[in-house]
C-alpha positions in Angstrom: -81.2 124.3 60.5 -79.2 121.1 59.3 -78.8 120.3 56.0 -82.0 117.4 55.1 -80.4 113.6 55.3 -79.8 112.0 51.8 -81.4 108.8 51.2 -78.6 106.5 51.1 -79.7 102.9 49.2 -79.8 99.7 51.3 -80.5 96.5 49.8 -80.2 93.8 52.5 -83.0 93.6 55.3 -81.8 91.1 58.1 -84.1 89.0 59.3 -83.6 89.4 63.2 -83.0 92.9 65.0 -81.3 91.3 67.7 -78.0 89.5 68.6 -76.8 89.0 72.5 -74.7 87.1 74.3 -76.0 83.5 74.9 -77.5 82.4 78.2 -77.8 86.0 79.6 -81.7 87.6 79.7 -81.8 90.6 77.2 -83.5 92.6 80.3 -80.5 92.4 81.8 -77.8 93.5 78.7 -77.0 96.8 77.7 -77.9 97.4 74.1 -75.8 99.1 71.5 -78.1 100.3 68.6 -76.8 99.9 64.7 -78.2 101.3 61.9 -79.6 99.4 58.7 -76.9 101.5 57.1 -74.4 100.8 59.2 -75.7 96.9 59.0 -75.5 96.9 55.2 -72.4 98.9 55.2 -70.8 95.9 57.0 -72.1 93.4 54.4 -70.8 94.9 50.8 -67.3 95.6 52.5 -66.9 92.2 54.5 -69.7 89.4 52.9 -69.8 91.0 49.6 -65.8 91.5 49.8 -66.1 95.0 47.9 -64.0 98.2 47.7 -64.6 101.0 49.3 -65.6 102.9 46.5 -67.7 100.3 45.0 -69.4 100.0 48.7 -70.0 104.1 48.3 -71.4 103.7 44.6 -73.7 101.1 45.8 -74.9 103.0 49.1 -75.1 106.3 47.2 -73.5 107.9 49.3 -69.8 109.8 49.4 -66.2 107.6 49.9 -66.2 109.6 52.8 -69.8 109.0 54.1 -69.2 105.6 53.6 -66.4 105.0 55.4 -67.6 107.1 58.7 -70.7 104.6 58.5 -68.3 101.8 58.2 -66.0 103.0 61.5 -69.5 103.6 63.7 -70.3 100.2 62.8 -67.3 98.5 63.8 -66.4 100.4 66.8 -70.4 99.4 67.9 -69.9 95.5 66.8 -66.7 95.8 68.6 -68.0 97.4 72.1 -70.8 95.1 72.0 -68.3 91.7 71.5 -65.7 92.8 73.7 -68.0 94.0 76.7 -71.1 91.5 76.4 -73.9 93.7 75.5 -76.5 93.2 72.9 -76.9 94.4 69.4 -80.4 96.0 68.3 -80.7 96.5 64.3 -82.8 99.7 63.8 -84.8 99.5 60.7 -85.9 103.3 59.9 
């Protein structure tokens, strides 16, 4: 059995769940999926222009955690820019 999920602190709810590529239906876009964590992670480290320690502290979480959220969500931002597909914000 895995270890239960810490609740890792988000403070930022976006106000739309999706973002895709103009003039093209969402029907017919692949979607790539990010996490509010992964969605706030993105905004202390690039809006909020913070360490990655101070990112951590304010997530709760581990340096460590923090900075595999961080790599999931750019790798995802990036696949979704560089090969036209949507993004879909998952609010859990």
């Amino acid at each position: 059995m895995p270890r239960p999920r810490l609740q890792r602190r988000v403070c930022f709810s976006p106000l739309v769940s999706y973002f895709k590529p103009k003039g093209v239906p969402l029907k017919n876009l692949e979607v790539v999926e990010l996490s509010i964590e992964e969605v706030e992670a993105l905004r202390l480290k690039n809006i909020e222009q913070l360490g990655q320690i101070e990112c951590a502290k304010k997530m709760k979480t581990s340096q460590s955690t923090f900075q595999r959220i961080l790599s999931s969500a750019y790798k995802k931002t990036s696949e979704a820019l560089i090969e036209g597909k949507a993004i879909k914000i998952i609010k859990k």
